[in-house]
C-alpha positions as a Markdown table, in Angstrom:
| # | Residue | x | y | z |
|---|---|---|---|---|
| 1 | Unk | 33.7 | 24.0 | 6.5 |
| 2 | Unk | 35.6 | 20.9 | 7.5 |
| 3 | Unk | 37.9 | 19.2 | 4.7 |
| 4 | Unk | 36.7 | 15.7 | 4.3 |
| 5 | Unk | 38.5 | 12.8 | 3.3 |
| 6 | Unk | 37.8 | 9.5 | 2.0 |
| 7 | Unk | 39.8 | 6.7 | 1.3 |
| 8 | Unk | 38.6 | 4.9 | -1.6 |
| 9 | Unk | 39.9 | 2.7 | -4.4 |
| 10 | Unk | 39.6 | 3.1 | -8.1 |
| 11 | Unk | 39.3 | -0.1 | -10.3 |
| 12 | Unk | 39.9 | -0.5 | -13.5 |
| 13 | Unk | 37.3 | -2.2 | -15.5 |
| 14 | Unk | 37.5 | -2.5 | -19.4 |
| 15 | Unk | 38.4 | 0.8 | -20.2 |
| 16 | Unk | 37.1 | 2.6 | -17.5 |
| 17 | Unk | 37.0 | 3.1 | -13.7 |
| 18 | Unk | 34.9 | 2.3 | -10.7 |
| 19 | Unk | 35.3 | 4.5 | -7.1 |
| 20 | Unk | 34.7 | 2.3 | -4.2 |
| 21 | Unk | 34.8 | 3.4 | -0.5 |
| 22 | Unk | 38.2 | 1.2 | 0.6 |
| 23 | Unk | 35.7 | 0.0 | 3.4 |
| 24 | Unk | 33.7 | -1.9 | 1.3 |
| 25 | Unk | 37.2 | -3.8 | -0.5 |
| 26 | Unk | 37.9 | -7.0 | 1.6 |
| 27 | Unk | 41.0 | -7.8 | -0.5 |
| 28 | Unk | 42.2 | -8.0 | -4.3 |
| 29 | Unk | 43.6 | -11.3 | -5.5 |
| 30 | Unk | 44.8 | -13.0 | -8.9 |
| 31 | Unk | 42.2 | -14.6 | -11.4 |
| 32 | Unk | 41.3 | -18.1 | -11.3 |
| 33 | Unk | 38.6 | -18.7 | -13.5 |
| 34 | Unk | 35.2 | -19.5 | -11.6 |
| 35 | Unk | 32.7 | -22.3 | -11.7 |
| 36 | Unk | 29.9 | -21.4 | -14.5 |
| 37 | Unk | 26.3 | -20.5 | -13.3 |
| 38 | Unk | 23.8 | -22.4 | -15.5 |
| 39 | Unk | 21.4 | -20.4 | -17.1 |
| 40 | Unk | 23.0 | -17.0 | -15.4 |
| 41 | Unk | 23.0 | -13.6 | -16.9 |
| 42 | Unk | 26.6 | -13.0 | -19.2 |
| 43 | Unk | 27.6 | -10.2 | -16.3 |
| 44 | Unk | 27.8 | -13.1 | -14.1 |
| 45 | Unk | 30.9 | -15.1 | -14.6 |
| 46 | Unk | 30.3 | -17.4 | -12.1 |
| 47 | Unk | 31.3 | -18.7 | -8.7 |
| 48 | Unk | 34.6 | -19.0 | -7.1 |
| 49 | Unk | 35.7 | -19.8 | -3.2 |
| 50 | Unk | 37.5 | -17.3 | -1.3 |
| 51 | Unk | 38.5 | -18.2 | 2.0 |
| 52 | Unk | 35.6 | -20.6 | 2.5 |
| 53 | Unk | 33.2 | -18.9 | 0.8 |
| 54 | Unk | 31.1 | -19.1 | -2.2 |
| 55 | Unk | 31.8 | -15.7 | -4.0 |
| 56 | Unk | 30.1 | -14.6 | -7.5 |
| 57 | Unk | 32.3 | -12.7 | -10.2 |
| 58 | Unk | 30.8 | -10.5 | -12.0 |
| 59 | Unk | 31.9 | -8.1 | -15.1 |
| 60 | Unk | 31.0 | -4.7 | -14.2 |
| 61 | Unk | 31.5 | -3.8 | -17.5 |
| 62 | Unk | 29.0 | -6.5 | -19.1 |
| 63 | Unk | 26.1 | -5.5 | -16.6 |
| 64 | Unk | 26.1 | -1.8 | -17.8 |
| 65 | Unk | 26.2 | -3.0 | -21.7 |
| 66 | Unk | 29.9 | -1.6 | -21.5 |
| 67 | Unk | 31.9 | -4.5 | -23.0 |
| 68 | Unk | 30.3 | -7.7 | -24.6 |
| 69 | Unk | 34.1 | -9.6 | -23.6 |
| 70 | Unk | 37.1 | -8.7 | -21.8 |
| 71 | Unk | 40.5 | -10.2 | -20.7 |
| 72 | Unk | 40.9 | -12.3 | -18.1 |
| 73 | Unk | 45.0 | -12.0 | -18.9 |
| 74 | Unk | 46.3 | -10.0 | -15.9 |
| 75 | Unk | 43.1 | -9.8 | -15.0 |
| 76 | Unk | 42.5 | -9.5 | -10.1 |
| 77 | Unk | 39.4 | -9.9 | -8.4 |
| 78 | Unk | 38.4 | -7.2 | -6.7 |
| 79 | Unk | 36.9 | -8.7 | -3.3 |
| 80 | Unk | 34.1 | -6.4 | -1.7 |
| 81 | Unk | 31.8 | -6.5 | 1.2 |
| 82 | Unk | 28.1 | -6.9 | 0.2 |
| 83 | Unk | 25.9 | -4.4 | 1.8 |
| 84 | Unk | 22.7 | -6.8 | 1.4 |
| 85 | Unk | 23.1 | -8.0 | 5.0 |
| 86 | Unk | 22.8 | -11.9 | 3.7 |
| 87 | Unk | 24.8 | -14.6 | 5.4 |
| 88 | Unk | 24.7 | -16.6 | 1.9 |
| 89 | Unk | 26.3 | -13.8 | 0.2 |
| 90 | Unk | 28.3 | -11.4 | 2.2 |
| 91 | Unk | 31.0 | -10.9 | -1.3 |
| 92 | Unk | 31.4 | -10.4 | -4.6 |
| 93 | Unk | 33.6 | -10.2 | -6.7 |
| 94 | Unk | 34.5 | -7.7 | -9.5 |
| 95 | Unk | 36.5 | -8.5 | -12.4 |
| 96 | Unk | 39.2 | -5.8 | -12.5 |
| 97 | Unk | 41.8 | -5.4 | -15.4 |
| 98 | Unk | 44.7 | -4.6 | -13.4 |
| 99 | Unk | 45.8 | -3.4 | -10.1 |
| 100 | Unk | 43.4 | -1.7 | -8.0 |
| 101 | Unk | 44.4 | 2.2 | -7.0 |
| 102 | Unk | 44.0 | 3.7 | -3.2 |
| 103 | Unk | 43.2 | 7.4 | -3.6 |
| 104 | Unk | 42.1 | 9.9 | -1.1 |
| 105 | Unk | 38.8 | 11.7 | -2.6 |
| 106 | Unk | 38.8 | 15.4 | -1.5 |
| 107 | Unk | 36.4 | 18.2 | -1.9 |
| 108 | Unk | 39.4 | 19.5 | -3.9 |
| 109 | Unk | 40.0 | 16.5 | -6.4 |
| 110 | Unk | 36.4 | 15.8 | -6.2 |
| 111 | Unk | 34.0 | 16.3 | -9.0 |
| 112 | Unk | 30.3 | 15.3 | -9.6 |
| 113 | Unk | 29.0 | 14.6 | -13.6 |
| 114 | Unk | 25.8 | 15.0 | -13.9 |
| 115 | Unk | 24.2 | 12.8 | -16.4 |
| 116 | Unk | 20.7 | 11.9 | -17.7 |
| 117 | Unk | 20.3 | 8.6 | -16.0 |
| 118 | Unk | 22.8 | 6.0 | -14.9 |
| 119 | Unk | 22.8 | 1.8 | -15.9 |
| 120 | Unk | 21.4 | -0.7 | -13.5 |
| 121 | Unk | 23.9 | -0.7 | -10.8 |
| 122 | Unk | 25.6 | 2.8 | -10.9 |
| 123 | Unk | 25.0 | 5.5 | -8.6 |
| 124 | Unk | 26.9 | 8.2 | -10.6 |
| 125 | Unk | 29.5 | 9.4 | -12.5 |
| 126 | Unk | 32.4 | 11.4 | -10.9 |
| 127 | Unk | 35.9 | 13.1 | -11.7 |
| 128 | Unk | 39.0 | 12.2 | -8.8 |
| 129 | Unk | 41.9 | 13.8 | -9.7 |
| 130 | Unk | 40.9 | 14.6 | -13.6 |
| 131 | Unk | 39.8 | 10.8 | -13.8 |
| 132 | Unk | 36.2 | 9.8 | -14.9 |
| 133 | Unk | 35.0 | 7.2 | -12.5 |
| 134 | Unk | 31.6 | 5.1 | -12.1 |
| 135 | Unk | 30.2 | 5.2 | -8.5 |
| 136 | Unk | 28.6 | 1.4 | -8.1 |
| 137 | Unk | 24.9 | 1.5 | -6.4 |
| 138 | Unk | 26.3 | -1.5 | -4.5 |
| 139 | Unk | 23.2 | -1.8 | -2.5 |
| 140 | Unk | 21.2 | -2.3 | -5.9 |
| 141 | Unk | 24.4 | -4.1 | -7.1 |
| 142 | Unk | 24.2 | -6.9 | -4.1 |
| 143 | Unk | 20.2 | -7.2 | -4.9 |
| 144 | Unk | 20.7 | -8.0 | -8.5 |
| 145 | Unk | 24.2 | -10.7 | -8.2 |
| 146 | Unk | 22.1 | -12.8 | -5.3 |
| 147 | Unk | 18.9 | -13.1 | -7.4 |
| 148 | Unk | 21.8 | -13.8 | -10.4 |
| 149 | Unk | 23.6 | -16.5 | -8.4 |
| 150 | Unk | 21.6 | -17.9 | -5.8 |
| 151 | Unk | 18.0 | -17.1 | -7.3 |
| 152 | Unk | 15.7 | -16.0 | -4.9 |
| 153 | Unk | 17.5 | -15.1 | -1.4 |
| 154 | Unk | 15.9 | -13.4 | 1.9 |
| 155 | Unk | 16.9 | -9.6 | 1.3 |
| 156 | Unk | 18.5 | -10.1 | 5.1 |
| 157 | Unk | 20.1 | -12.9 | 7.5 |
């Protein structure tokens, strides 16, 4: 059987971790608070513009009833593509509280949890390297921040 590798990046989100394929991460910059969304759920923080787009912030970590508040001191954005195929939205970004981690997940260092059922938005739970880690449904996860931000958008360009 062939080893596989895959280069991903953990990131830290109030007291826990999400795994990301490093393909989807555009780039990770410092917080600058974003431009409110009227009438938007609390997981959205709001809007911000990234190199000439408009990008939503969310909190990962109020979407899946994980933390009501959480620090914005120190606090990156963790830019990633959207997998929604929408030329309105093509990023979001996630509130991360601290630097970003590339890691290499392994068949070695790689473990699956099972659980019951997973929040809106996750995939599943894993172990990397003796680390619990939330795998993002980003799919579902680009769905739910355009109908957030934008209201009702074409599901593709």
């Amino acid at each position: 059987m062939q080893d596989i590798e895959i280069r991903s990046v953990m990131v830290p989100v109030s007291g826990l971790y999400l795994l990301l394929p490093n393909a989807t991460v555009a780039e990770v910059v410092g917080y600058s608070a974003p431009e409110p969304v009227p009438g938007s759920a609390e997981w959205l923080l709001g809007t911000m513009m990234w190199r000439g787009w408009q990008v939503p912030l969310i909190s990962f970590a109020r979407l899946i009833d994980q933390s009501q508040t959480e620090s914005t001191q120190g606090s990156r954005i963790c830019i990633t593509k959207s997998l929604i195929n929408n030329e309105k939205m093509p990023y979001i970004g996630i509130l991360s509280q601290g630097h970003p981690r590339l890691i290499t997940v392994t068949d070695e260092n790689f473990t699956e949890v099972t659980t019951e059922g997973n929040p809106i938005g996750v995939a599943g739970q894993v172990t990397v390297n003796e680390r619990e880690a939330i795998v993002p449904d980003l799919d579902r996860l680009g769905h739910l921040v355009a109908h957030a931000a934008f209201g009702a958008l074409p599901l593709t360009s």
